[in-house]
C-alpha positions in Angstrom: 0.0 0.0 0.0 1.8 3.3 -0.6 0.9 5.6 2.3 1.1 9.4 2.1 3.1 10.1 4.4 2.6 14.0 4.3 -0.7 13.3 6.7 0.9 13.1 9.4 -0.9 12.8 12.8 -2.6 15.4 15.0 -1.5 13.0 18.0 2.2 14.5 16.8 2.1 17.4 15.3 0.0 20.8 15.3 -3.1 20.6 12.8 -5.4 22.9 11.4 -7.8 20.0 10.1 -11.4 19.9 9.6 -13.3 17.9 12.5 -16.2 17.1 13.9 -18.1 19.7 15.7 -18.8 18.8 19.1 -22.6 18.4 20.2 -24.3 21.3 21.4 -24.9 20.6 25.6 -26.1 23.7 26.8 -26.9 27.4 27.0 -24.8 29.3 23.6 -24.2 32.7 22.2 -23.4 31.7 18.7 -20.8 34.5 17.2 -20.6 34.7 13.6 -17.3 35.4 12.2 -16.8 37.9 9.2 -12.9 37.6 9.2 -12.7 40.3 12.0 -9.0 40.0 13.8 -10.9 40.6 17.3 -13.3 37.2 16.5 -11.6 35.0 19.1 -11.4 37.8 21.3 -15.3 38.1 21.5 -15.7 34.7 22.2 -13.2 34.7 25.1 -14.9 37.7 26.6 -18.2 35.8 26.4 -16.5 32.7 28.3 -14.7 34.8 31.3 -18.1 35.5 32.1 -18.6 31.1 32.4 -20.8 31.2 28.5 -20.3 29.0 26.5 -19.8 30.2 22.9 -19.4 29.1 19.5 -18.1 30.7 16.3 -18.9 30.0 13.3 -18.2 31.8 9.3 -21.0 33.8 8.5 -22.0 31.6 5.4 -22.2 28.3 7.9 -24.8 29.5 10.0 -25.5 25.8 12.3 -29.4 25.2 12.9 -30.8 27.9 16.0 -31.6 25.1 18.1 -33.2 25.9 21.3 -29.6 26.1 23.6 -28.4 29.0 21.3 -29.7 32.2 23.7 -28.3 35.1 21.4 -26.6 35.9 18.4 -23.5 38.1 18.4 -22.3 39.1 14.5 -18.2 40.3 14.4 -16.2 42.9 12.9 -14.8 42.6 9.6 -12.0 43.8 6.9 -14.5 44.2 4.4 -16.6 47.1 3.8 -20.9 46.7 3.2 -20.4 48.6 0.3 -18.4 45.7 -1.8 -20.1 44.0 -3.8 -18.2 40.9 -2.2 -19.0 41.9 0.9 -20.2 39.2 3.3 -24.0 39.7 3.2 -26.3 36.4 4.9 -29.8 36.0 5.8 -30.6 36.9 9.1 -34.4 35.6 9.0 -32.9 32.8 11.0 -33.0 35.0 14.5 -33.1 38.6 13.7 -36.3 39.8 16.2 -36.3 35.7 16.9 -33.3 35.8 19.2 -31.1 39.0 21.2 -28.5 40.3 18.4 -26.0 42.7 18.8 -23.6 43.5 15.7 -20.4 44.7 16.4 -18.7 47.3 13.8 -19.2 44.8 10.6 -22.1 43.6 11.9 -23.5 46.9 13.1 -23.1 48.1 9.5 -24.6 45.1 7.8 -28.0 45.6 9.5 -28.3 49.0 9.3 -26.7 48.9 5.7 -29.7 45.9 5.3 -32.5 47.3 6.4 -32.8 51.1 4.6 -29.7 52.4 6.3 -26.7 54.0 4.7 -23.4 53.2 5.3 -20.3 55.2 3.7 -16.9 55.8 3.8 -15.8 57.9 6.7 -13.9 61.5 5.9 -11.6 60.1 8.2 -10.8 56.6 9.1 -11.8 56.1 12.4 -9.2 53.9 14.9 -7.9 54.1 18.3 -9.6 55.1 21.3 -12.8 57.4 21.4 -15.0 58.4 24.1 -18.6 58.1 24.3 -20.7 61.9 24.9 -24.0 60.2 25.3 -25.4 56.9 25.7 -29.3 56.1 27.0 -28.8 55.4 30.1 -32.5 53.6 30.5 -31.5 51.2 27.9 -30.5 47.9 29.0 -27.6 47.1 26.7 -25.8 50.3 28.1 -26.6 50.0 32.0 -23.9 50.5 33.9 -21.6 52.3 31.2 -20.4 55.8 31.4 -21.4 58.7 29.3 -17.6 59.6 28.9 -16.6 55.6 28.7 -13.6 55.2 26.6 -14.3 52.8 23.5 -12.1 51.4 20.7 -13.2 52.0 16.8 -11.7 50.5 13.8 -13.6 51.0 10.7 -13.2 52.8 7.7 -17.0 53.3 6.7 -19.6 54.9 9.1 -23.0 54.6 9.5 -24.5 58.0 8.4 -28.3 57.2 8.4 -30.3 54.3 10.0 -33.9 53.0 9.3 -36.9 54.7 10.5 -37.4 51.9 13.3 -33.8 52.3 14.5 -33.4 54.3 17.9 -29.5 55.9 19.0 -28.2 54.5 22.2 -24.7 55.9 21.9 -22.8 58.7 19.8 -19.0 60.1 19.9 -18.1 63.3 19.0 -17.4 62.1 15.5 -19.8 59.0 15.2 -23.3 59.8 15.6 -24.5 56.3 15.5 -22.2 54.4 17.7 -24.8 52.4 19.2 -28.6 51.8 17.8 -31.5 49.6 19.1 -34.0 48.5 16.8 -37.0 50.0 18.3 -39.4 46.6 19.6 -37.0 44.3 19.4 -33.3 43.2 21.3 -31.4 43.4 18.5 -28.5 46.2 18.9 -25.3 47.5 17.1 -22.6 49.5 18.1 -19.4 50.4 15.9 -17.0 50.3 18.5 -15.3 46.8 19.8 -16.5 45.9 23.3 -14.1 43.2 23.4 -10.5 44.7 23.1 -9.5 46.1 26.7 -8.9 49.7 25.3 -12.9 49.7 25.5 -12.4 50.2 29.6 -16.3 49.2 29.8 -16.6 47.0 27.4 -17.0 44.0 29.9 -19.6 45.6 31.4 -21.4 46.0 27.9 -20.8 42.5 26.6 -22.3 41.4 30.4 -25.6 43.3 29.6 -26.2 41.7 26.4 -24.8 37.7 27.4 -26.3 37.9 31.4 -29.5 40.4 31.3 -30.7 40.5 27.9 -30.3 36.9 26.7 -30.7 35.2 29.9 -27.5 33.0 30.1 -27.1 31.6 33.7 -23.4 31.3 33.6 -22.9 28.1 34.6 -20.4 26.8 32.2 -17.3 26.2 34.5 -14.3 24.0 34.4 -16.0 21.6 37.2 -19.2 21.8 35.0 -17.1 21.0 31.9 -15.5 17.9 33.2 -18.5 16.7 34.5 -20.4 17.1 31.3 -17.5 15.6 28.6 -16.8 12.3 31.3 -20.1 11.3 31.0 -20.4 11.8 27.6 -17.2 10.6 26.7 -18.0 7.3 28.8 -21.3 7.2 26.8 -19.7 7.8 23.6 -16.8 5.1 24.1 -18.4 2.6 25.9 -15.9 -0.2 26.7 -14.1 0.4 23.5 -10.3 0.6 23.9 -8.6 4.4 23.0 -5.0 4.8 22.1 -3.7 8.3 22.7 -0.1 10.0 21.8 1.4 11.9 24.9 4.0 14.7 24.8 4.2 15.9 28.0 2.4 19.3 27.4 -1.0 20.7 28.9 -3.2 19.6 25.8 -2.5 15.8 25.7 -2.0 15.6 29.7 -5.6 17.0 30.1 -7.3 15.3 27.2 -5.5 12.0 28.8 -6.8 12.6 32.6 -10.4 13.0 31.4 -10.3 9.7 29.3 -9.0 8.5 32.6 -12.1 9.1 34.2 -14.2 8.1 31.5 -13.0 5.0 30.9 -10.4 3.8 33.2 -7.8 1.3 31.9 -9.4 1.1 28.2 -7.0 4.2 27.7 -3.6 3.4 26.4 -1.2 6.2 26.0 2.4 6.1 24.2 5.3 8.5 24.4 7.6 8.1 21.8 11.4 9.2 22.1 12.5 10.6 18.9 15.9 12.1 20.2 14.7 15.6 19.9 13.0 15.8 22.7 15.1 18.1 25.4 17.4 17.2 28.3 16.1 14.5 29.9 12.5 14.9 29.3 11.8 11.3 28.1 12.8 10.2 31.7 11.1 13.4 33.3 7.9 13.2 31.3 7.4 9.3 32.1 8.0 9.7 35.8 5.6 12.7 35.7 2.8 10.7 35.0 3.3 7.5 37.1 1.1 8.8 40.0 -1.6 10.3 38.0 -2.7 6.9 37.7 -2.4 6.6 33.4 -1.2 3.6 31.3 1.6 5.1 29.7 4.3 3.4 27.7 7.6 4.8 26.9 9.9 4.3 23.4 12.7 5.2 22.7 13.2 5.3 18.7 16.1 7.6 18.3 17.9 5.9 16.4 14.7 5.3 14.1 14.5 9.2 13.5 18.5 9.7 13.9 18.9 7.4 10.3 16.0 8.5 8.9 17.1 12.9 9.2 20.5 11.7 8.5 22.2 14.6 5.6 18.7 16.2 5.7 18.4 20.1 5.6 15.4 21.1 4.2 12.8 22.3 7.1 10.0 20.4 4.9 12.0 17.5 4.6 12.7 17.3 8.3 8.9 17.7 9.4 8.3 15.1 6.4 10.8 12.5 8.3 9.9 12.8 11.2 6.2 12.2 10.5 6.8 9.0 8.7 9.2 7.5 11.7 6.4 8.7 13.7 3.6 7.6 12.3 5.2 3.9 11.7 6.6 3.6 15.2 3.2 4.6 16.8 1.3 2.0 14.3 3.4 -0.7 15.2 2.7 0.1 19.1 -0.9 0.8 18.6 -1.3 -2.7 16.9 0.3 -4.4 20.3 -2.7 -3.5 21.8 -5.8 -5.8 20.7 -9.4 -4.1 19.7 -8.2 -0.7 19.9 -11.2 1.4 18.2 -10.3 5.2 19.3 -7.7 7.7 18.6 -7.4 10.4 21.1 -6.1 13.7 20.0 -5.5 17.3 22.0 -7.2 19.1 19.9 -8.0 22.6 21.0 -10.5 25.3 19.2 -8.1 27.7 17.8 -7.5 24.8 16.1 -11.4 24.2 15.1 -12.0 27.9 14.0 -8.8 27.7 12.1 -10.3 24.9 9.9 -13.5 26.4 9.4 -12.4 29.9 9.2 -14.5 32.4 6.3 -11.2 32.4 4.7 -11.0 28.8 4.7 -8.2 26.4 6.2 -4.8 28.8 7.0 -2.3 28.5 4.0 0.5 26.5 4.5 3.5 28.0 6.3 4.8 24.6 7.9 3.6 21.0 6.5 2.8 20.5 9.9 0.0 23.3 10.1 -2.1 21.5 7.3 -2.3 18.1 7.8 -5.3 15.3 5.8 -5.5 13.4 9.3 -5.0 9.9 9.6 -3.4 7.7 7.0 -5.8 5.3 5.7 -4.3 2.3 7.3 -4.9 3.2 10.5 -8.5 2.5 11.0 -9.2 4.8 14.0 -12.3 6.4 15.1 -11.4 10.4 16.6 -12.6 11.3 19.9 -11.4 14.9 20.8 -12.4 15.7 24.2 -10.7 19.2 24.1 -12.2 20.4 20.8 -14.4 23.4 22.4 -11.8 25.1 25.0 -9.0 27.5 24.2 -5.8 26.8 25.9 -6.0 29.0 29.1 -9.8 26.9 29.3 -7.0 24.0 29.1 -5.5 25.1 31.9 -8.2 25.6 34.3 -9.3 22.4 33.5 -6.6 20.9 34.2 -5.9 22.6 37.4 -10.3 21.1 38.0 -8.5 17.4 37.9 -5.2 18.2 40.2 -3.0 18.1 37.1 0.1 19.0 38.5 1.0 22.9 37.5 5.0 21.7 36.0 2.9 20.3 33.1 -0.1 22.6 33.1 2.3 25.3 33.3 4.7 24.0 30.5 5.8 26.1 27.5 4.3 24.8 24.2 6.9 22.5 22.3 7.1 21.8 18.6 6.0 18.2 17.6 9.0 17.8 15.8 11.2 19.4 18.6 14.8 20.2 18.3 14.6 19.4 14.7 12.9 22.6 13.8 15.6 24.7 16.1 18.3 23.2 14.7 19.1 25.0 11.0 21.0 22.4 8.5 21.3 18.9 9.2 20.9 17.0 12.4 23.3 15.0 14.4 23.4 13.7 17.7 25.9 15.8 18.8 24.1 19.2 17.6 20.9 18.1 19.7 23.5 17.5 22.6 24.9 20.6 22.5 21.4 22.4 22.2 19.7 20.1 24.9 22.6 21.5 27.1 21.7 25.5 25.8 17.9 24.7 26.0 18.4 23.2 30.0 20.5 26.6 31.1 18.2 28.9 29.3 14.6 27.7 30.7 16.4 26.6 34.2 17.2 30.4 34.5 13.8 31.5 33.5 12.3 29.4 36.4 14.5 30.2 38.7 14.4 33.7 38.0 10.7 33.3 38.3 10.4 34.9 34.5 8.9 31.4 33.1 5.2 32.4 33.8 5.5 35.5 32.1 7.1 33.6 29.0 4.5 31.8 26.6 6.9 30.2 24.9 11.0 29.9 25.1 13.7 27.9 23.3 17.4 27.9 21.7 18.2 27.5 18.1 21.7 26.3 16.9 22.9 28.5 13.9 24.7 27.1 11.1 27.2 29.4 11.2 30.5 29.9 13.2 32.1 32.6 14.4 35.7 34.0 16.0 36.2 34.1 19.8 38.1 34.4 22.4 38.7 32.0 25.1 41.6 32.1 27.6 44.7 32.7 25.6 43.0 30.8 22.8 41.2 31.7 19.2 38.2 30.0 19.0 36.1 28.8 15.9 32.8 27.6 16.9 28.9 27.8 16.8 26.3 30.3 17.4 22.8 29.8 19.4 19.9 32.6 18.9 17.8 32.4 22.2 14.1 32.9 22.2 11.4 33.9 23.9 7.6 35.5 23.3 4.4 36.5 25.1 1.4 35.0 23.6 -2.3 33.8 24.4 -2.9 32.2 21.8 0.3 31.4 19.3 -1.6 32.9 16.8 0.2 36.2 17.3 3.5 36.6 19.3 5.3 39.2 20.5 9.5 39.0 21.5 9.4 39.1 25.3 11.7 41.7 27.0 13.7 40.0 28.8 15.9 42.0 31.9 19.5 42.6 30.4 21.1 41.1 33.1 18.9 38.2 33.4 20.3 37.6 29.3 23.7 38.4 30.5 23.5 36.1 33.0 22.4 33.2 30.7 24.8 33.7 27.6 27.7 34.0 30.1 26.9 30.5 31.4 26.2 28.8 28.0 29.6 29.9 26.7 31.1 28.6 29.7 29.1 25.4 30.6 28.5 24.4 26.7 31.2 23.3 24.7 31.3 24.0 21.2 29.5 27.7 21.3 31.7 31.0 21.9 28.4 33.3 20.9 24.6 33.9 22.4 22.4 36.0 20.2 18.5 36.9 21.1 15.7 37.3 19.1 13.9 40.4 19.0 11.1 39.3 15.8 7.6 39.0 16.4 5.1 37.4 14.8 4.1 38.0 12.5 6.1 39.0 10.1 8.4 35.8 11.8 7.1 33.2 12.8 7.7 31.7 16.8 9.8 29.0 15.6 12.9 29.4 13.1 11.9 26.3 10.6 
């Protein structure tokens, strides 16, 4: 059979794959996206106040079943007046449902329903301050007449329909806020979500809590609750095989298939060499008294040959995923009956496949994966699939996960490999397990790591003159890295003390042999990306 293996894994690697939407289990604001940049940001507004929420592209509208309490429509990069422009029925719930449209969406229904909508004299972006809002009207209790907002549109909204009422104004936008008169359907042109609106909680509280009703019960003890049972009901007494790496995503996803079905859960963590210092042995004896089935292999010397004179980034991620994906077959078939394969699959990951401008394009093999390869006859069961990584977390900290893992920096799937530019030996992953070890040992002892989201060395393919001693030296460079992040999505180079980087290149030119210079990355992303490869 010849297998494709560009398809590699989810279990392994990062993936932005189509999946199976989760069942709906109780109260939802449905959000529909229109390609704003502030999308996810909505959503996670909605769920600090313990809603649960679902996105969706604006031309996938799901079925308004009875759990969906309101509708909230996002901002967007387009403009009303396009005749591309993002423009679906709203029959569905409009005067049906609460609806509030932000910016985009505020536009669309007053663009919609015998509005106008034009381009502003002046774009309109950055902070604002509201000179009147109604203070009887519920969407606005609670919020200043001088609260600071945030706009970012181009067009404005210069008339609205005959049965529109204002709510809120600026000094330069007239209609920041309308209600339709008779109904609970609202728009504003400012962005509630982003923390620049200094009320904007408050708002969003109005329209999830008072005007739709939602009780707020969606919590991480409520979550567990709910996804055991259904997990136990979904599984039965089927057997599940599921890939661990040591990180929050897979650690949680493999505690609450714990629960659900006990000792029908098999987990393997494969050794591919990459991994760093010692974390095979750390990572195994980590989970021993959570109470998990975990078996550990060590196939270095599988992935070693196989990357052996192998340079191209592509061509790395390509060979790793084959090793992979053989060596976790073979295991996987040691087990009889197994029916399930468990993934960490998180929603940034959903959206991201569903997104209104379709799956992301391909920057790294690995963010655009086809699944399983057909020879593997598997069944998905995702128990993650609704919650964003911080969710993760909280979760995790709900089942007594201990906070070294919940706490742990994302790690590539294909780990060193990617940090290490040009070809791979054993002795460059040595020397960078060794630069790796200092570098994050310092951050946690300096009590920095928490304010890192994600930190790691890369070995350079270059060498360069130094001084050591009496001596000339001839040897490698290593580019340290670190970034603050919520999501990964975005990333910003964190800004690290001075001394705290003095401190750490001084010790990895002294402790590791074989590098005379430390370099640090100031990129963010984008334009770079978090990882070098």
């Amino acid at each position: 059979m010849q297998i494709n293996y560009q398809q590699i894994v989810k279990i392994y690697t990062l993936s932005f794959t189509p999946i199976c939407i989760f069942a709906r289990m109780q109260e939802t604001i449905l959000i529909l996206d229109f390609g704003s940049q502030y999308t996810q940001l909505i959503a996670r507004r909605v769920r600090e106040l313990n809603v649960y929420c679902e996105i969706h592209p604006y031309n996938k509208i799901p079925e308004i079943s009875k759990d969906i309490k309101g509708v909230i429509l996002s901002g967007s990069p387009f403009s009303v007046r396009a005749k591309d422009a993002p423009n679906p029925s709203l029959d569905a719930f409009k005067n049906k449902l609460p609806l509030l449209g932000v910016c985009y969406g505020a536009q669309l229904m007053a663009h919609k329903f015998g509005g106008e909508v034009q381009a502003s004299e002046h774009r309109e972006y950055g902070r604002a301050n509201l000179s009147f809002v109604k203070e009887d009207n519920q969407l606005f209790k609670g919020v200043s007449s001088n609260s600071q907002v945030w706009m970012s549109h181009a067009d404005t909204i210069t008339k609205i329909p005959d049965n529109y009422e204002i709510i809120s104004s600026t000094k330069d936008v007239k209609f920041a806020g309308y209600q339709v008169k008779g109904e609970q359907t609202f728009g504003i042109q400012f962005h509630p979500e982003v923390y620049h609106s200094t009320e904007g909680a408050i708002l969003l509280r109005n329209f999830v809590v008072d005007i739709c009703g939602c009780k707020q019960n969606w919590t991480p003890d409520s979550f567990v609750e709910t996804t055991v049972n259904d997990l136990k009901q979904k599984i039965g007494n089927d057997k599940v095989v599921l890939g661990l790496s040591g990180g929050v995503d897979s650690s949680v996803a493999a505690v609450l298939l714990h629960k659900a079905i006990g000792k029908n859960l098999y987990c393997i963590f494969v050794d591919n060499g990459l991994l760093r210092k010692n974390e095979f042995e750390n990572v195994l004896e980590s989970y021993k008294h959570m109470g998990l089935n975990v078996k550990g292999v060590n196939a270095k010397d599988l992935f070693y040959t196989a990357l052996a004179g192998v340079s191209d980034p592509e061509k790395k991620r390509k060979a790793i995923g084959k090793v992979f994906i053989d060596v976790f077959d073979d295991e996987s078939k040691r087990i009889e009956d197994v029916k399930w394969l468990a993934q960490g699959t998180i929603y940034p990951d959903v959206i991201e496949s569903v997104s209104v401008k379709g799956p992301s394009a391909t920057i790294k093999s690995h963010h655009n994966v086809g699944g399983l390869p057909d020879f593997m006859k598997l069944k998905i069961v995702e128990p993650l699939n609704t919650l964003f990584k911080d969710e993760v977390r909280r979760v995790g900290k709900t089942l007594n996960i201990d906070e070294a893992i919940l706490n742990r920096h994302p790690f590539p799937g294909p780990g060193l490999a990617i940090r290490i530019l040009g070809d791979i030996t054993s002795e460059k992953v040595r020397i960078l397990q060794e630069v790796d070890a200092i570098f994050i040992d310092n951050l946690k002892s300096s009590g920095l790591y928490k304010d890192v989201w994600q930190a790691g060395a890369i070995f350079l393919p270059v060498q360069s003159v130094g001084v050591m001693g009496d001596e000339r030296t001839y040897e490698n460079a290593v580019a340290l890295r670190a970034v603050t992040s919520t999501d990964g999505m975005t990333a910003d180079w964190c800004h690290l003390p001075y001394e705290f980087l003095g401190k750490v290149s001084n010790e990895i030119i002294n402790k590791v042999k074989g590098i005379n210079r430390v370099v640090y990355d100031i990129s963010s992303k984008p334009p770079a990306t978090i990882e070098w490869e």
